[in-house]
N, C-alpha and C positions, 0 to 999 in steps of 0.2 A: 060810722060806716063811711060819711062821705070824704072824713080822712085817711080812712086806708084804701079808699078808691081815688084818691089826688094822687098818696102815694105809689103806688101799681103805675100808674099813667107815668106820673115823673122817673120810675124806674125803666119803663118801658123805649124810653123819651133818650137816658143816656145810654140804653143797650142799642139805639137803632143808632147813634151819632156814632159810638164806638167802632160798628158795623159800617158805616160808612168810612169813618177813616181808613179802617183794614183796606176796605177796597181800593180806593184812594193812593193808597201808598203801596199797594203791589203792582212790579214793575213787569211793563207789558211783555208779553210771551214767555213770562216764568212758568206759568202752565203748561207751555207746551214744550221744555227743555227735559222734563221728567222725561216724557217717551223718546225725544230723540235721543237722550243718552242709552238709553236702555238699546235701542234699536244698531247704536252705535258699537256697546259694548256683546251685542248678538253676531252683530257684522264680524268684529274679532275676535271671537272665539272662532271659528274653522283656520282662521290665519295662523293662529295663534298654535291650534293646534297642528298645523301642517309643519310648522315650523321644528314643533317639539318633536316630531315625525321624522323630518330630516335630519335632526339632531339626533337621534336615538338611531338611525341608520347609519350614520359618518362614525358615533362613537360604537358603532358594535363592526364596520368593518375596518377601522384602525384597530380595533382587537382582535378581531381575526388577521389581519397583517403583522401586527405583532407575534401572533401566535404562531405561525408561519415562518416568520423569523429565526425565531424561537426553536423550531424544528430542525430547521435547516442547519442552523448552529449546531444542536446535538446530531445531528445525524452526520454533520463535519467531522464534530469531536471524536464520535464514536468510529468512523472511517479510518479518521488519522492513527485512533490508541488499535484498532485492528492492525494497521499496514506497518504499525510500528513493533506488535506483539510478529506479525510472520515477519518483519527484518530480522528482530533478534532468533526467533528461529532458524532460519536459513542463515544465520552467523553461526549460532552455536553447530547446528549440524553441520555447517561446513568445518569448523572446527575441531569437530570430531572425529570427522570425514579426513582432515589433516594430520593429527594427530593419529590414528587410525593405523595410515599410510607408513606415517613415520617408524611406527613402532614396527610393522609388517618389514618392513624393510633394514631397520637395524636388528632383526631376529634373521633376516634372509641374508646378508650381510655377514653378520657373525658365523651363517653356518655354510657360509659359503663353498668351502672347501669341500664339507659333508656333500652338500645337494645344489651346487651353481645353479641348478638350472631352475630354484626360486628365485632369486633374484633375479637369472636373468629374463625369467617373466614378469616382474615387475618394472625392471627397465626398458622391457619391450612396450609395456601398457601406459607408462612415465612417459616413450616418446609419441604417443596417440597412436599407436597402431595398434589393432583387435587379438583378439585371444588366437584368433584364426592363425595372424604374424605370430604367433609364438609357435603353433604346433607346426608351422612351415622349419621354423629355427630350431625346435628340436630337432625335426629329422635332417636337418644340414647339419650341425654339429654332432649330431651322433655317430654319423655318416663320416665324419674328418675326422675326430677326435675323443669319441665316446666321451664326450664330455669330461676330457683328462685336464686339468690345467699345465699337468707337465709333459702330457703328449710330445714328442719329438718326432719329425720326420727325418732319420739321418740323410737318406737319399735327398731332399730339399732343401732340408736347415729350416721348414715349417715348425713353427711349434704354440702349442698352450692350446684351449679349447678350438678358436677360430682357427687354428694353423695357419697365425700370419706367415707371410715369405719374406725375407726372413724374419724372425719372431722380435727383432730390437724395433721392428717399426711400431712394436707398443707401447715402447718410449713414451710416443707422446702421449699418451693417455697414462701415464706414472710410471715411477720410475722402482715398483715392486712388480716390473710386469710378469717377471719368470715365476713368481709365487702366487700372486693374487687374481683368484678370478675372476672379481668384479671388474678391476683391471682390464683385464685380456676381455670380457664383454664388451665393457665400456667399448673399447677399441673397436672390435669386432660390429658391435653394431655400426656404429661409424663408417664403417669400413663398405658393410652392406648398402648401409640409405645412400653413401655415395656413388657405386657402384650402382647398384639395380635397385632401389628405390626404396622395397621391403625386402625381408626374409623370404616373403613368397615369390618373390623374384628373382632372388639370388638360390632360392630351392629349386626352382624349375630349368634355370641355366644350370646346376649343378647336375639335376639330373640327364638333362640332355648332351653336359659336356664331360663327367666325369670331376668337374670341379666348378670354384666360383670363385 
């Protein structure tokens, strides 16, 4: 018994020196570094989190300016392939439009002789004047020459639909002036916009004077 109570005692002897050293050899205010980190890493978290905040704000509206971007590109694109789809339409139609023309008039043309007085509605409308200037030019050359291209006036030496005086001044408008009535139009209008400006012009002096 009084050797396992020496023992106890001697054991107790090197658990309190032990205890002592511990204490001994920890270095001052290790204790109290626990809380200040903790307190520290408390502090940073709201920073930390504000930060992530602003981060998460800068990259979502660089994506909305992106995307913006982004729009405005296709809505260019789409602008330009419209403006380019009605160019080519207002080509082709004008194209048509020309074509159209042409053929109207080498049908008026050919039938000259038959009906002058298609084409020379189309060369009245060719020089921008209205449908109006054409019914004025009907009733003036119906009036002079029933629309005859070989009209003759023996008493004057007038001749062809306009009844130039004398009929060689259509000359200068080609030299088929005694046969062709596009010809002797040709001239004839000429002859009018010099003179009195349109056919409604040179209609109204003819009616007021007997001629024009």
């Amino acid at each position: 018994m009084l050797r396992s109570a020496l023992r106890i005692v001697s054991l107790l002897s090197v658990l309190a020196l032990v205890a002592g050293v511990v204490i001994l050899t920890q270095e001052p205010g290790s204790a109290e570094e626990a809380p200040r980190t903790t307190a520290a890493s408390a502090a940073a978290d709201p920073a930390r989190a504000a930060a992530a905040a602003r981060s998460a704000a800068d990259s979502l509206a660089h994506q909305r300016l992106v995307a913006a971007a982004e729009q405005r590109r296709a809505v260019a694109a789409a602008d330009a392939a419209a403006a380019a789809r009605e160019k080519a339409r207002r080509q082709a139609a004008a194209a048509a439009a020309l074509k159209a023309r042409a053929e109207a008039r080498a049908r008026a043309t050919r039938d000259a002789l038959r009906n002058p007085q298609a084409i020379a509605r189309l060369m009245v409308l060719e020089r921008g004047w209205s449908a109006s200037q054409f019914s004025c030019l009907r009733s003036l050359w119906q009036r002079e020459s029933g629309w005859n291209p070989r009209a003759d006036n023996p008493a004057s030496s007038a001749y062809g639909i306009a009844q130039a005086l004398p009929g060689s001044k259509m000359a200068s408008a080609g030299p088929d002036w005694r046969t062709n009535p596009v010809t002797q139009i040709k001239w004839g209008l000429g002859y009018i916009a010099d003179r009195f400006g349109t056919p409604c012009g040179a209609w109204g002096h003819s009616q007021a004077n007997g001629w024009y």
